[in-house]
C-alpha positions as CSV (number, residue, x, y, z in Angstrom):
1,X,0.0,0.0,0.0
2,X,2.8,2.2,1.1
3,X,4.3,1.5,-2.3
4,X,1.0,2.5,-4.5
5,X,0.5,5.9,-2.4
6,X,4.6,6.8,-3.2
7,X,3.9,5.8,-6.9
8,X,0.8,8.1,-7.2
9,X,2.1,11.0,-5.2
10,X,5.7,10.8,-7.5
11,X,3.4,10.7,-10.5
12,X,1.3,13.6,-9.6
13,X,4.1,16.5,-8.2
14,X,5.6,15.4,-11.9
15,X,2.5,16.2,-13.5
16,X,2.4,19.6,-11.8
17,X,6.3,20.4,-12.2
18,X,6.7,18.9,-15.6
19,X,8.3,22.5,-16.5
20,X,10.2,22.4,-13.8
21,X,13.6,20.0,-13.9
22,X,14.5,20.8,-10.2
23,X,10.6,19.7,-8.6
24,X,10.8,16.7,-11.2
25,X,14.1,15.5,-9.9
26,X,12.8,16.1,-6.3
27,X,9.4,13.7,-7.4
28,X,11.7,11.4,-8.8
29,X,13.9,11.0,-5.6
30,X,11.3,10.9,-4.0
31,X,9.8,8.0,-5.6
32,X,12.6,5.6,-6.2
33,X,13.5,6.2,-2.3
34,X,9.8,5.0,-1.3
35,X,10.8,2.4,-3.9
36,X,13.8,0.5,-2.5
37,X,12.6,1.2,0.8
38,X,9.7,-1.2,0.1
39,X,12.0,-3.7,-2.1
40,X,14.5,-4.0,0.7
41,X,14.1,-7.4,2.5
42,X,14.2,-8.2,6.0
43,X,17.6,-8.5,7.5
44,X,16.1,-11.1,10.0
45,X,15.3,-14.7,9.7
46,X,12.9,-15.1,12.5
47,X,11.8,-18.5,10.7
48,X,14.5,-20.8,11.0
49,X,14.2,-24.6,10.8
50,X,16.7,-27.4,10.4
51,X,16.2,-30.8,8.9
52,X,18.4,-33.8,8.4
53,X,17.6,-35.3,5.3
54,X,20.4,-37.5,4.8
55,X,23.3,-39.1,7.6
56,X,20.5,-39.2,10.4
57,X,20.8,-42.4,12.3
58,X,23.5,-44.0,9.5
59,X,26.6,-42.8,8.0
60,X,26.4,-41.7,4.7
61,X,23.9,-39.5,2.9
62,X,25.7,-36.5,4.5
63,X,22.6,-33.7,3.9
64,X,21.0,-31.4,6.1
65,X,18.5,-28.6,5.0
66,X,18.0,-25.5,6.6
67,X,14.7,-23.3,6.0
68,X,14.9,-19.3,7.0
69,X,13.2,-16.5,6.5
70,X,15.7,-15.9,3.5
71,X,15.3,-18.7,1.6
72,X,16.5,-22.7,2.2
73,X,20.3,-23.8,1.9
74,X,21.7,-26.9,2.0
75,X,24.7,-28.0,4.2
76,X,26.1,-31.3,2.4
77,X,24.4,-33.3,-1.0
78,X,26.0,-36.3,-0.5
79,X,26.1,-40.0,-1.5
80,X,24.3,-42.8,0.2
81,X,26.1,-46.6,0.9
82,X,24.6,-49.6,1.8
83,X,25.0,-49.0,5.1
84,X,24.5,-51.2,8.2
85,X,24.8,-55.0,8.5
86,X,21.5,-56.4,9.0
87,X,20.4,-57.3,5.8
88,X,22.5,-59.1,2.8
89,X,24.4,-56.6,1.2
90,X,22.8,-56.4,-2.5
91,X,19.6,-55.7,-0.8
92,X,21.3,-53.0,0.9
93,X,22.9,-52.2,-2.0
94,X,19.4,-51.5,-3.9
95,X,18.2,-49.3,-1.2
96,X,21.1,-47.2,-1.5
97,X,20.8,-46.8,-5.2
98,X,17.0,-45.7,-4.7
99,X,18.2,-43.0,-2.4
100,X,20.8,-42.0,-4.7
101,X,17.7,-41.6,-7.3
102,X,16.2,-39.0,-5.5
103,X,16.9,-35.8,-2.9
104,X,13.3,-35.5,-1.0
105,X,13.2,-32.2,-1.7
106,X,12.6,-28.9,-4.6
107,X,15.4,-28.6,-5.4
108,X,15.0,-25.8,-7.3
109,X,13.8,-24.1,-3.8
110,X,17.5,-24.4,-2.7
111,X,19.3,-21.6,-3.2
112,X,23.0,-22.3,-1.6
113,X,24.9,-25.3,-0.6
114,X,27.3,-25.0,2.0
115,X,30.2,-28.1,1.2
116,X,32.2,-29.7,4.2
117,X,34.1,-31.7,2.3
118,X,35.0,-33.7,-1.1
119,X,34.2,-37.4,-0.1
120,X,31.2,-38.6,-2.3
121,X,29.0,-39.4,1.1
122,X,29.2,-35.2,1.5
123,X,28.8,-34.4,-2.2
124,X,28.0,-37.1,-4.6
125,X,24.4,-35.8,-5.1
126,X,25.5,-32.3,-6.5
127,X,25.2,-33.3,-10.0
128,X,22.0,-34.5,-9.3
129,X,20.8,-31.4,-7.5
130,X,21.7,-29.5,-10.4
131,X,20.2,-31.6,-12.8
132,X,16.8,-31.5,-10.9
133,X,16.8,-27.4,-11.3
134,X,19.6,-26.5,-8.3
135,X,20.8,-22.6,-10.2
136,X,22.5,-21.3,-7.2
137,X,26.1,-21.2,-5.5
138,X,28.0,-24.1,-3.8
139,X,30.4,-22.7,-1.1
140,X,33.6,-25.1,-0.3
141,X,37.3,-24.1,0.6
142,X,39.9,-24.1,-2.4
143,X,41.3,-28.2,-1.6
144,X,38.1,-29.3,-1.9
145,X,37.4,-27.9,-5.7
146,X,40.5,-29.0,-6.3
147,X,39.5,-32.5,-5.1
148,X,35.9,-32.3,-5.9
149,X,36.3,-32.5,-9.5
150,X,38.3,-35.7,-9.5
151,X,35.9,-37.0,-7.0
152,X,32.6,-36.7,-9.4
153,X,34.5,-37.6,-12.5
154,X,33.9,-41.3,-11.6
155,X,31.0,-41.1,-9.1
156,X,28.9,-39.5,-12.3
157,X,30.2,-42.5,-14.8
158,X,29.0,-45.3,-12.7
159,X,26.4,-44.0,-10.3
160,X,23.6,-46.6,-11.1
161,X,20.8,-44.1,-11.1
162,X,18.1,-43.7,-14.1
163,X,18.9,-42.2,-17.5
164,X,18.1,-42.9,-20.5
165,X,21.1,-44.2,-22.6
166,X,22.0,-44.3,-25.9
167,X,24.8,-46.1,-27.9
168,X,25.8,-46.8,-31.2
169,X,25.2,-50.7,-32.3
170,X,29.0,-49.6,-34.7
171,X,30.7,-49.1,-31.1
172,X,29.7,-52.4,-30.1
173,X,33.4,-54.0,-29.0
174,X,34.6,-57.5,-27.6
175,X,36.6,-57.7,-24.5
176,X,39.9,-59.7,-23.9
177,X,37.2,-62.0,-22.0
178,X,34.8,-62.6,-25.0
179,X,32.0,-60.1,-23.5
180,X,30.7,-57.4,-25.4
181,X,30.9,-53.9,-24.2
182,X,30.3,-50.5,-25.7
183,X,30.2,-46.5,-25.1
184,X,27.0,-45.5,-23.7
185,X,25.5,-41.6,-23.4
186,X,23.0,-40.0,-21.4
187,X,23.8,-36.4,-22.6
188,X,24.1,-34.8,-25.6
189,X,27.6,-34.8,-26.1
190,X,29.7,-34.2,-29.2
191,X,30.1,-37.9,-29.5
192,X,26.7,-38.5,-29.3
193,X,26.0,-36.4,-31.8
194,X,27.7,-38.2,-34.2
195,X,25.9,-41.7,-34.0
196,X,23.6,-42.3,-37.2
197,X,20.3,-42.8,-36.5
198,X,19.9,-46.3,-37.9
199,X,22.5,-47.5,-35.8
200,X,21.3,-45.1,-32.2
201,X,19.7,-47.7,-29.8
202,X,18.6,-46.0,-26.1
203,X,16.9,-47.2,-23.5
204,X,15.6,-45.9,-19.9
205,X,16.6,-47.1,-16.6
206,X,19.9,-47.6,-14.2
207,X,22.6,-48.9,-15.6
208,X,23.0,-52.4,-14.1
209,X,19.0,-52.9,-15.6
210,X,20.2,-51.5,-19.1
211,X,23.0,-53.3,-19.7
212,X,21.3,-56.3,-18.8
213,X,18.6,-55.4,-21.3
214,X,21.1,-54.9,-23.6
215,X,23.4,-58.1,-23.1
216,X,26.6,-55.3,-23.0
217,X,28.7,-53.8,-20.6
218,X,28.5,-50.3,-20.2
219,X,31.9,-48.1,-20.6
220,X,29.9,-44.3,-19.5
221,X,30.9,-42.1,-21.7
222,X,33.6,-39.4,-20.4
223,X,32.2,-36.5,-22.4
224,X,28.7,-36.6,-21.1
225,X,30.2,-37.4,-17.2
226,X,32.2,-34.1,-17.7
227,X,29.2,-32.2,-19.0
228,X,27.5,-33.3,-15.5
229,X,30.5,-32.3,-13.5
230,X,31.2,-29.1,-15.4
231,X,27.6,-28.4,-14.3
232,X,28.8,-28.2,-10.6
233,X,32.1,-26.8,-11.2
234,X,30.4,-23.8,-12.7
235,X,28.6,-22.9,-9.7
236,X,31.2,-23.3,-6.8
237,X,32.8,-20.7,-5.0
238,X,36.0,-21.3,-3.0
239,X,36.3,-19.5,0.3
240,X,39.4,-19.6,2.6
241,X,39.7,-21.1,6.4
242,X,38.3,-18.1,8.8
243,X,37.1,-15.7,6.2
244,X,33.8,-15.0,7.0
245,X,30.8,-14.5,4.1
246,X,27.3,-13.2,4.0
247,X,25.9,-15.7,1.8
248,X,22.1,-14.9,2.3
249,X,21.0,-11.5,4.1
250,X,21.5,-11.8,7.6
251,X,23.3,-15.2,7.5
252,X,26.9,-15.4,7.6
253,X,29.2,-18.9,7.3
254,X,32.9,-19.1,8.2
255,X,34.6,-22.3,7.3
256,X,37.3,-23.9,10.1
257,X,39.4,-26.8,9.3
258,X,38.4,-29.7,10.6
259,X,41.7,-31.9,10.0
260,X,39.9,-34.9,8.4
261,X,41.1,-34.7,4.3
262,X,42.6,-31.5,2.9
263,X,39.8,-29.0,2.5
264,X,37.7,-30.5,5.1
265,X,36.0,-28.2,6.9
266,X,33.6,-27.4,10.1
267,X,30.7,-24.7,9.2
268,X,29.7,-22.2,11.6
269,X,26.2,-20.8,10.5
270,X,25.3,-17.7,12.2
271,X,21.4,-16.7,11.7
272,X,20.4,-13.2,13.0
273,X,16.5,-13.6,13.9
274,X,15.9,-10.0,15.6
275,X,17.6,-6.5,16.7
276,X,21.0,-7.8,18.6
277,X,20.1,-12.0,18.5
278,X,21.1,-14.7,16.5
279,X,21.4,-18.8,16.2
280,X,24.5,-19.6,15.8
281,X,24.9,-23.3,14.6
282,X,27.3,-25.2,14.3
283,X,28.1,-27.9,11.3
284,X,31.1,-30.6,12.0
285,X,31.0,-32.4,9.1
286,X,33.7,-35.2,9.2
287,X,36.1,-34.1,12.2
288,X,39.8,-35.7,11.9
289,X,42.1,-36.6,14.3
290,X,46.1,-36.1,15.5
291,X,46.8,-39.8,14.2
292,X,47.1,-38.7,10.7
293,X,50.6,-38.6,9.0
294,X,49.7,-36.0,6.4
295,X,48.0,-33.4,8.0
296,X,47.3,-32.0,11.6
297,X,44.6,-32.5,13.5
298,X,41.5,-30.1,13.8
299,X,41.1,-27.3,16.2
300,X,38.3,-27.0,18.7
301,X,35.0,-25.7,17.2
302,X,34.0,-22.6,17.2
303,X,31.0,-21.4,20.1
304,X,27.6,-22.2,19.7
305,X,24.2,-22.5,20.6
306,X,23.8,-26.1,18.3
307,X,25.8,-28.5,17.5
308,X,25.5,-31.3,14.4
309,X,28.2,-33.9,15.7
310,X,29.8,-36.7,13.1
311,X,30.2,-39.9,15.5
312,X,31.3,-42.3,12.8
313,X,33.4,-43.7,16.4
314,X,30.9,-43.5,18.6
315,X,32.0,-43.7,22.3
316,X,35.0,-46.2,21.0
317,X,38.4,-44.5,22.2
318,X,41.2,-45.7,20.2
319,X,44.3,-46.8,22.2
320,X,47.5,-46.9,19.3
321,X,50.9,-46.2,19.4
322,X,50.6,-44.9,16.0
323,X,54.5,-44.9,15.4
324,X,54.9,-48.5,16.4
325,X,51.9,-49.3,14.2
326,X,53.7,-47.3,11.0
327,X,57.1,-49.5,11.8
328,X,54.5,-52.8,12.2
329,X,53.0,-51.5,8.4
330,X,56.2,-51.1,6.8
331,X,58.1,-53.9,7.7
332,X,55.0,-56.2,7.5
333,X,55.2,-54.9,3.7
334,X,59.2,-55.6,3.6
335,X,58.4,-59.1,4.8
336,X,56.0,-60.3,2.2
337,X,58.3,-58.5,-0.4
338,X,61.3,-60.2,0.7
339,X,59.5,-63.5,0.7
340,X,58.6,-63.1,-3.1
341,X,55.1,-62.2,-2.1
342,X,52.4,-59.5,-3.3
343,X,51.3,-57.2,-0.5
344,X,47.7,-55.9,-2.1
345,X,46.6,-52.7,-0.3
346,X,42.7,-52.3,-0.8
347,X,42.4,-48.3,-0.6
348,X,40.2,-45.6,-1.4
349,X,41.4,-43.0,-4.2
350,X,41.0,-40.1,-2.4
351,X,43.6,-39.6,1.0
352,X,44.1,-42.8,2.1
353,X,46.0,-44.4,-1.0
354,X,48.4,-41.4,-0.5
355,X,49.2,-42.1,3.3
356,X,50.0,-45.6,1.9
357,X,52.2,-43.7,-0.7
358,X,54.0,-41.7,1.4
359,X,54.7,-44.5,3.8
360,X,56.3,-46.5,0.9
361,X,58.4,-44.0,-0.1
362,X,59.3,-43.6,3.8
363,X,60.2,-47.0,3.5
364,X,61.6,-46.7,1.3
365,X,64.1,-44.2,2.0
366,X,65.1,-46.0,5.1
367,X,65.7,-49.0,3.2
368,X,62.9,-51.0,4.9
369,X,61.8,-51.6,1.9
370,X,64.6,-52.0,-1.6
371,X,63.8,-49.1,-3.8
372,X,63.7,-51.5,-7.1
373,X,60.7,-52.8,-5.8
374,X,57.9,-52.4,-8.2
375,X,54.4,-50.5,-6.9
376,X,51.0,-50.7,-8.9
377,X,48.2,-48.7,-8.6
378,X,46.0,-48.6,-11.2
379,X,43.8,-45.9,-10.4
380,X,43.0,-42.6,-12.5
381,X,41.1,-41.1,-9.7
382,X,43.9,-42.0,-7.2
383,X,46.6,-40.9,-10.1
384,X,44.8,-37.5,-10.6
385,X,44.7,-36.7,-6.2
386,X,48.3,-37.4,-5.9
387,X,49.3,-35.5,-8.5
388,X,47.1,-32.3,-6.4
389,X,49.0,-33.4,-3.6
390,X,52.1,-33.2,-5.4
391,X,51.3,-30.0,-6.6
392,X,50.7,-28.3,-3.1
393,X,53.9,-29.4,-2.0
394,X,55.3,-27.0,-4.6
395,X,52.4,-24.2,-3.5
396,X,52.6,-24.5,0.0
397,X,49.1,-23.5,0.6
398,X,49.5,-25.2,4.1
399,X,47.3,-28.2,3.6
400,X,50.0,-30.9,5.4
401,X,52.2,-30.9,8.3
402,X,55.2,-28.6,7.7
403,X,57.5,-31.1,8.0
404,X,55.9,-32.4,4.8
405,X,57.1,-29.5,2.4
406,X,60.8,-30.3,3.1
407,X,60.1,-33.7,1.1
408,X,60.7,-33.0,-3.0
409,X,59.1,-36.7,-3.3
410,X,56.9,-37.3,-0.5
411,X,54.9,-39.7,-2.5
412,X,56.4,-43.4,-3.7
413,X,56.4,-43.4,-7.3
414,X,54.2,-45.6,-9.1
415,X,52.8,-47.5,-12.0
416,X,49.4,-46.3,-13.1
417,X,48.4,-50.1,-14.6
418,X,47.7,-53.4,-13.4
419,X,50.8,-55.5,-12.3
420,X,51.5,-58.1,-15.9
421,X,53.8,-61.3,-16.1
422,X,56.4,-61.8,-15.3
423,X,55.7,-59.0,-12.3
424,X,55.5,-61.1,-9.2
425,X,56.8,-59.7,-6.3
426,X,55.3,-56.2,-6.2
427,X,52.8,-53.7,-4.1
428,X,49.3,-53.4,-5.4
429,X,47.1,-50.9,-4.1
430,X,43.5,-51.4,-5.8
431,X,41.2,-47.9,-4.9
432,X,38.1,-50.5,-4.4
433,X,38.7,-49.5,-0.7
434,X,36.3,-52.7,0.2
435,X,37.7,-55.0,-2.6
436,X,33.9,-55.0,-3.9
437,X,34.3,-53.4,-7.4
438,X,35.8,-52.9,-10.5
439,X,38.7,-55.4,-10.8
440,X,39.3,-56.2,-7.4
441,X,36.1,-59.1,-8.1
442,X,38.8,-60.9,-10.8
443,X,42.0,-60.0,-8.2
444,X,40.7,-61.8,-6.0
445,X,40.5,-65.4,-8.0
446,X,44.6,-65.0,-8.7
447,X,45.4,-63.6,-5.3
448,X,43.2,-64.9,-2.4
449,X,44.2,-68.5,-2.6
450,X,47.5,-67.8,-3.2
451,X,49.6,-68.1,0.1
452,X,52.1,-65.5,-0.8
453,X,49.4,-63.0,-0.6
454,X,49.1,-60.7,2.0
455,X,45.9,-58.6,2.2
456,X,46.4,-55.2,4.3
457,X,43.1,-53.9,5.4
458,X,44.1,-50.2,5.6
459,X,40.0,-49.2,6.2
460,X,36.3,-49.5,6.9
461,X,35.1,-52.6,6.1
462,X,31.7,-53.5,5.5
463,X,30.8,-57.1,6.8
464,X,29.1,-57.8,3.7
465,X,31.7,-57.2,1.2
466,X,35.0,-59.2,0.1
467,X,37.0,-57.1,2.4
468,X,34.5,-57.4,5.4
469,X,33.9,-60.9,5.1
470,X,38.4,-60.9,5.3
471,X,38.4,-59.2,8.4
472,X,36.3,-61.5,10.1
473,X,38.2,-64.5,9.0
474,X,36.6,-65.8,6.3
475,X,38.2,-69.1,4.8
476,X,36.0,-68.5,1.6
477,X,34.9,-65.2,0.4
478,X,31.3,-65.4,-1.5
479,X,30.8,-62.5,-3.8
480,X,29.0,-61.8,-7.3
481,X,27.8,-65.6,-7.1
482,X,31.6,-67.1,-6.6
483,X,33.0,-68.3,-4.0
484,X,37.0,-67.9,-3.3
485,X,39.2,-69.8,-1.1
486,X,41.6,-67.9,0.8
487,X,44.5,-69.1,1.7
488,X,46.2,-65.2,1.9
489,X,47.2,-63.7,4.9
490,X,45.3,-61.0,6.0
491,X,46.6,-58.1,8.4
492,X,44.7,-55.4,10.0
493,X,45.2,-51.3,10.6
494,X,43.3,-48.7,12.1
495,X,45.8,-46.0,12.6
496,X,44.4,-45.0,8.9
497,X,41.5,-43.0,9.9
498,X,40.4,-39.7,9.5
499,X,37.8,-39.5,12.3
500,X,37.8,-38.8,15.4
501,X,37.2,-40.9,18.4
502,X,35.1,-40.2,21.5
503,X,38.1,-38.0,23.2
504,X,39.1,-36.2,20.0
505,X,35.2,-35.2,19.8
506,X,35.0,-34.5,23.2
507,X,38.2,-32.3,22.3
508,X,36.8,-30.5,19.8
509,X,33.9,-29.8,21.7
510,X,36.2,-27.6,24.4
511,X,34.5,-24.1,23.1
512,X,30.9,-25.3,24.1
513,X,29.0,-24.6,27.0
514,X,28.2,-27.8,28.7
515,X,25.1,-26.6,30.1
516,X,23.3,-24.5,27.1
517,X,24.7,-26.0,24.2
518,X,22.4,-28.2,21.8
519,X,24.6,-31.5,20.4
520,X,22.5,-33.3,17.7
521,X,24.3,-36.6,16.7
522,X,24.5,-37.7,13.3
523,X,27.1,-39.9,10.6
524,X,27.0,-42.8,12.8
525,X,25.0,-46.1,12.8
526,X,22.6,-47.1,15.8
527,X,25.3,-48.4,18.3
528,X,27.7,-45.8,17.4
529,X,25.1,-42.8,18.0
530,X,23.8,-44.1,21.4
531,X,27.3,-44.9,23.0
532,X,28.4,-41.7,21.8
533,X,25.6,-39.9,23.2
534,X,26.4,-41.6,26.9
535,X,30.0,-40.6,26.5
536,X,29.1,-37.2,25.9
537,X,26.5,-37.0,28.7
538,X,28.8,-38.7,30.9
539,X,31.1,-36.1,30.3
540,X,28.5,-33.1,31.5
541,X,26.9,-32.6,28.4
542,X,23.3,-31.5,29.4
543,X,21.1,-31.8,26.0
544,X,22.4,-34.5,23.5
545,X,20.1,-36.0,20.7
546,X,20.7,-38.3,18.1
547,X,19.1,-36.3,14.9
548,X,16.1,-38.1,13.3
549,X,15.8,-38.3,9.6
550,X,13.9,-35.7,7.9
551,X,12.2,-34.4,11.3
552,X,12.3,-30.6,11.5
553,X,14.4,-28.7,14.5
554,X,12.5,-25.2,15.3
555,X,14.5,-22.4,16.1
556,X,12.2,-19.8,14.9
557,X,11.3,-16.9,17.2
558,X,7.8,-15.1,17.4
């Protein structure tokens, strides 16, 4: 109304003053400042609502969605696993893909995404978010750009979600073990474009349906996987550790490394909801630890009134001697070598392979291990992180330990391909962190019931897979209807991990009040969540919840 009356009045002096230059500027100002005073949006959110959508009583799924007076952002789009361990892992395996299929929510209604972190269970869902109508910015720290790009590359290949596919029937090639593969498309890439229509054949549904439909494996095409992750790219802002932006008016984030991968980082969201108050809230995302032989540890959050807590550990408290563990690892590795074994290192691409590289080349240089010894790792993902590693030895952009920028090779050098005859006494590291894909499934007929084998479980294992079913002794390992005999050795590590434990939580949890502060608990499974909730309200914590998926947290005000 306030608006109309301004409009009228500004129209009417000009009618009257139309000879006049000096009164029609005056109805002019007048006008436009009636104008933007109207336009100008509240600085307050006074709605304010939190949800988790995604990593709410499980692990993965990292997504949480917050709803303000301003608009919706999202903290975390990320990938769901078959988690748990209750039902047979192909079953869990299906429900994870039908989550992957799908974000719950508008996602043209989003406006920002605020990214903790480069693993896919953080960020694997961005390219679908985009492709369901997402047009606004993704916020993440310079490392994780850097990382997030190689990250997608593959995720968006061979993400079995549906699309419809096309391929040419000329494309159609025969693999060194007589099956049939060929380059599919789901997007209208150059290559694409050049398939005649009487030889185009397409068809609608995941990939594992279609290419049994087909009778043809599926090589995704690269073009159409960069178009997706170009798609992304083109909307994500880097901002540095500590620098504090306004990303929505009246909400501010500031990013604070949280010592888990490089990039990783803790989000402080602070909300103001009237004259001189605000929610400040707190996002951990995956917290590290002081184990880690890259990188150091995070510092202690930063104050707030709530708290979204990772408890991937639970109330478990690790008690390692990581330095005797390291010397256990590397002459463990010299052992099997000097033997005329092959030590096979199951690890995923992103972090972990390279604390197994830099541990060889440690090794290495101490003459553990003989520096003619051959290492495989044939990985492009893993190839293309080390090399950014590499590289920010040279920039010094403080993502490592210093100690680590007085190293010209801190990383073992490598051969990007699978080990051939007449190789047989090497180091294989396979970026199938679980054994449960892509060539690890063949590996395992040559290598399991061979004694010379030694397995090294460097990570998480899920029960259900090759690697699970390793740890917990298994004298056969059933998987994609065969069934292996092992007769490798199989050795266990822990000092690995990224996360924290109970006390390193606890630790980073030294800014909070004990009393006032709000800890929701998520990225943890059922047993983890409750014994971390007991540790922490053992330790004097006052309001601790384990988040519930997609139920609402109010913080609005009247």
């Amino acid at each position: 109304m306030k608006y109309e009356i301004a409009l009228r009045l500004g129209s009417i002096a000009a009618v009257f003053v139309r000879k006049s230059w000096v009164f029609s500027a005056v109805a002019g100002f007048l006008l436009l400042a009636f104008s933007c005073r109207q336009s100008q949006p509240s600085a307050f959110s006074p709605q304010l609502k939190v949800t988790v959508l995604g990593g709410a009583g499980q692990v993965s799924g990292s997504m949480t969605l917050v709803e303000s007076s301003q608009g919706s952002f999202l903290v975390d789009c990320g990938l769901f696993y078959p988690d748990g361990s209750q039902d047979d892992i192909g079953v869990r395996q299906s429900q994870a893909d039908k989550k992957n299929s799908s974000l719950g929510i508008d996602a043209k209604s989003v406006r920002f995404v605020l990214l903790t972190h480069a693993h896919l269970d953080h960020s694997g869902r961005l390219p679908l978010l985009v492709r369901e109508g997402f047009d606004g910015k993704i916020f993440c720290t310079p490392a994780t750009l850097l990382l997030l790009e190689e990250m997608l590359s593959q995720q968006v290949r061979y993400e079995n979600t549906p699309r419809q596919w096309v391929h040419s029937t000329s494309s159609i090639k025969q693999g060194e073990d007589g099956s049939s593969y060929v380059t599919a498309h789901w997007n209208q890439c150059e290559w694409q474009d050049k398939i005649a229509s009487r030889n185009m054949v397409s068809g609608y549904g995941m990939m594992s349906d279609v290419s049994e439909l087909w009778g043809l494996e599926l090589s995704p095409c690269k073009s159409c996987a960069k178009k997706d992750v170009d798609s992304v790219l083109m909307r994500t802002v880097s901002i540095g550790y500590g620098e504090e932006i306004e990303f929505m008016t009246g909400i501010k984030a500031t990013f604070y490394d949280a010592g888990h991968i490089p990039g990783s980082a803790s989000i402080l969201v602070e909300v103001s909801q009237s004259e001189g108050k605000s929610k400040r809230l707190l996002f951990s995302g995956d917290i590290g630890n002081n184990m880690s032989i890259l990188q150091d540890g995070p510092l202690a959050g930063a104050e707030a009134d709530a708290v979204w807590l990772e408890s991937t550990y639970g109330g478990h408290c690790r008690d390692l001697n990581v330095e005797s563990e390291i010397e256990r690892f590397q002459s463990e590795v010299a052992d099997v070598l000097a033997r005329g074994g092959i030590a096979w290192i199951p690890a995923f691409a992103l972090d972990r392979t390279q604390k197994v590289l830099y541990l060889l080349a440690e090794a290495k240089s101490k003459g553990i291990i003989q520096n003619e010894v051959k290492i495989f790792c044939p990985s492009p993902t893993a190839e293309s992180v080390t090399k950014i590693y590499q590289q920010e030895i040279l920039n010094r952009n403080s993502w490592f330990r210093q100690g680590m920028y007085a190293l010209d090779k801190p990383f073992a050098d490598h051969i990007c391909e699978l080990p051939r005859p007449p190789d047989s006494s090497f180091v294989l590291i396979t970026t199938s962190g679980m054994m449960d894909a892509a060539f690890s499934v063949d590996l395992m007929q040559k290598l399991l019931p061979d004694s010379g084998t030694t397995v090294f479980l460097v990570g998480y294992q899920d029960p259900g897979t090759p690697g699970g079913q390793l740890r917990h002794e298994s004298s056969v390992v059933e998987w994609q209807d065969q069934a292996v005999e092992v007769l490798a050795k199989v050795s266990n590590y822990s000092f690995f991990s990224a996360h924290a434990d109970a006390v390193e939580s606890l630790s980073w949890l030294g800014n909070q009040d004990k009393q006032g502060v709000l800890l929701y608990l998520v990225h943890g499974d059922g047993a983890a969540l409750e014994s971390n909730a007991i540790f922490l309200r053992q330790n004097g914590f006052q309001h601790v919840e384990i988040a519930k998926p997609g139920e609402p947290i109010d913080f609005s005000v009247p």
